[in-house]
C-alpha positions in Angstrom: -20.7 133.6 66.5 -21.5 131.3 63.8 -25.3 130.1 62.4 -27.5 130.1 65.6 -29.7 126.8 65.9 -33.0 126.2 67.3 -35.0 122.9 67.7 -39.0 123.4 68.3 -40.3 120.2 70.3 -44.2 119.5 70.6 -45.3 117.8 73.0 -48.8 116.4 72.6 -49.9 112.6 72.8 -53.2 114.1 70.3 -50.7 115.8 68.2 -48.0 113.1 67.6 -51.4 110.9 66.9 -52.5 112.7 63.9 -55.6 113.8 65.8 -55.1 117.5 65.6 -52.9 119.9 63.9 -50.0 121.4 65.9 -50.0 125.3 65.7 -47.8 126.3 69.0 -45.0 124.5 67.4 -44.8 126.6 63.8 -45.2 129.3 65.7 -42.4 129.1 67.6 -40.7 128.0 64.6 -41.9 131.2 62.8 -40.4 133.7 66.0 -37.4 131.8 66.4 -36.4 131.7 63.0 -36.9 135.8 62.5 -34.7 135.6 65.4 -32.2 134.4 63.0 -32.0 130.5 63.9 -31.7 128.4 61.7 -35.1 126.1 63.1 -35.4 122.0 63.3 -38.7 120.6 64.9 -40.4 117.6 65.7 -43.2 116.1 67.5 -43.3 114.0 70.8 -46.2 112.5 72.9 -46.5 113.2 76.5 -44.1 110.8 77.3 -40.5 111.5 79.6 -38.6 108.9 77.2 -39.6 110.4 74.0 -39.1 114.6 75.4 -35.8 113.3 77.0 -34.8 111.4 73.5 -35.1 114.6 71.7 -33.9 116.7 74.1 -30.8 114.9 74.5 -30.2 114.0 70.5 -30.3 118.3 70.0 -28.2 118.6 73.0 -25.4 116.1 71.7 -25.7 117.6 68.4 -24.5 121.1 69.8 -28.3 122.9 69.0 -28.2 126.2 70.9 -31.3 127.0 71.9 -34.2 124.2 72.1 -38.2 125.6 72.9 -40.3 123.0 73.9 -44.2 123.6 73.3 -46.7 121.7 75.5 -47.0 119.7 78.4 -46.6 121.5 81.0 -50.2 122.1 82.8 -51.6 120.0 85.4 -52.9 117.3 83.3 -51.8 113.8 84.9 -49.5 113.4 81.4 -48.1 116.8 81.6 -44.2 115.6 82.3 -42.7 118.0 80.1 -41.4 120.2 83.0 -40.2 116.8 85.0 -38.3 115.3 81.5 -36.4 118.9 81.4 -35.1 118.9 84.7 -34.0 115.9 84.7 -31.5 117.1 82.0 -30.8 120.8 83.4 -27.0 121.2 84.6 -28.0 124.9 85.5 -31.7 126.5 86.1 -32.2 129.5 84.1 -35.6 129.8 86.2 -35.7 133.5 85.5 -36.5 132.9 81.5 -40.3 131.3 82.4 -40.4 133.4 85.6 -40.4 136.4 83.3 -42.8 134.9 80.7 -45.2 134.1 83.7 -45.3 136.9 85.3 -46.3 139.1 82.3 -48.8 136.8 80.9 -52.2 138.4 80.5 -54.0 134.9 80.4 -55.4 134.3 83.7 -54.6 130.8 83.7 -50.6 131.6 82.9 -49.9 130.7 86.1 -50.7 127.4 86.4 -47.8 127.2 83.9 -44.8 124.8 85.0 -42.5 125.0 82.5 -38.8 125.3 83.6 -35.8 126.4 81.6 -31.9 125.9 82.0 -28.8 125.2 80.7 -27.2 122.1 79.5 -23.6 122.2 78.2 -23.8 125.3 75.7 -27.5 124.6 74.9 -30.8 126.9 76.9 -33.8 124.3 77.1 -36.9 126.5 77.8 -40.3 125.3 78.3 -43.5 127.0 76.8 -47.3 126.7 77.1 -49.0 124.7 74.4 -51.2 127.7 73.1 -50.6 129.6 70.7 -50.9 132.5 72.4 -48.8 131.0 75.4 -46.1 130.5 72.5 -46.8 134.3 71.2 -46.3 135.9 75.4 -43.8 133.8 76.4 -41.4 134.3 73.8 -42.4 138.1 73.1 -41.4 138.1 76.7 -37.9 136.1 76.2 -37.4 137.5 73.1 -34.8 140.1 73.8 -32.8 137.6 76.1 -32.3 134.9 73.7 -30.1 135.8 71.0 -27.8 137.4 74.1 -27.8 134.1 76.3 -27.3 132.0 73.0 -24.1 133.9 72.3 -22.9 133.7 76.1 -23.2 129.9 76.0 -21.3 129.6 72.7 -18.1 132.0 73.9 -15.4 129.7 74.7 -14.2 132.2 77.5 -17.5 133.4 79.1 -15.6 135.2 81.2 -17.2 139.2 81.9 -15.1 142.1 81.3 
C-alpha cells in the first residue's frame, strides 16, 4: 500500500469565525499522522453545504481516511452526523459504536457521530473535545490503519 492519507475537518461556526482556537482538530492531526498518514485539514462551520463540500472534495481526491471533529451533539446546528450520511455508501456503525461505548465521559453518549465508507475512503465522525478526539480514536486506533488498507486492495476479496 502506498502513502496513507488523512484529512482532519473541524466543524465549528465559533472556530471557522476566528472566535476561538481549534484544538480537537490538531489533535487528531497529531494521532493520525503518528499513524503514518500523511494529514491535510481544514475548518468548516456548522453548516451541511460546507461539511459536505469538504467531504466530497477529499473523497474525489481519493483521501483514505477522513476524521471529522465537532458537530455532532444536540445543539440545533449540530448536522455533522446528518451531512455524513448523506454521503455514506456503506455504514461502518461499529467504528463510533466502539468509541462510545468505552468513553469514560458521562456525557459520551449523547454522541451522534456516524462513520462509513464511501468509495475507498472511511468518513468517521468525532466529538469536538479534545478529550472526545483523545477516546475516540485511542479506541479506533488499532482498526484504522487495517480498514484503510482493506479499502485500498483492488481485490478485497478474504482468503
Amino acid at each position: 500500500m502506498g502513502e496513507m492519507r488523512a484529512s482532519v475537518l473541524t466543524v465549528s461556526d465559533r472556530v471557522s469565525r476566528g472566535e476561538a482556537e481549534d484544538v480537537s482538530g490538531p489533535t487528531a492531526i497529531a494521532i493520525l499522522a503518528g499513524l503514518g498518514f500523511e494529514v491535510d485539514w481544514r475548518v468548516v462551520a456548522d453548516e451541511i453545504d460546507e461539511i459536505q463540500g469538504a467531504l466530497r472534495e477529499w473523497i474525489e481526491a481519493g483521501t483514505n481516511l477522513i476524521v471529522t471533529t465537532g458537530g455532532t451533539g444536540f445543539a440545533p446546528r449540530d448536522v455533522t452526523p446528518e451531512a455524513t450520511a448523506a454521503l455514506i455508501e456503506r455504514p461502518a456503525a461499529g467504528l463510533v459504536e466502539a468509541a462510545r461505548a468505552a468513553a469514560k465521559h458521562p456525557h459520551a453518549m449523547l454522541s451522534r457521530g456516524v462513520a462509513g465508507i464511501t468509495g475507498s475512503t472511511l468518513i468517521v465522525n468525532l466529538p469536538g473535545s479534545t478529550s472526545g478526539v483523545e477516546e475516540s480514536l485511542g479506541v479506533i486506533r488499532p482498526a484504522l490503519v487495517h480498514a484503510v488498507s482493506l479499502l485500498s486492495e483492488s481485490d478485497t476479496r478474504h482468503h
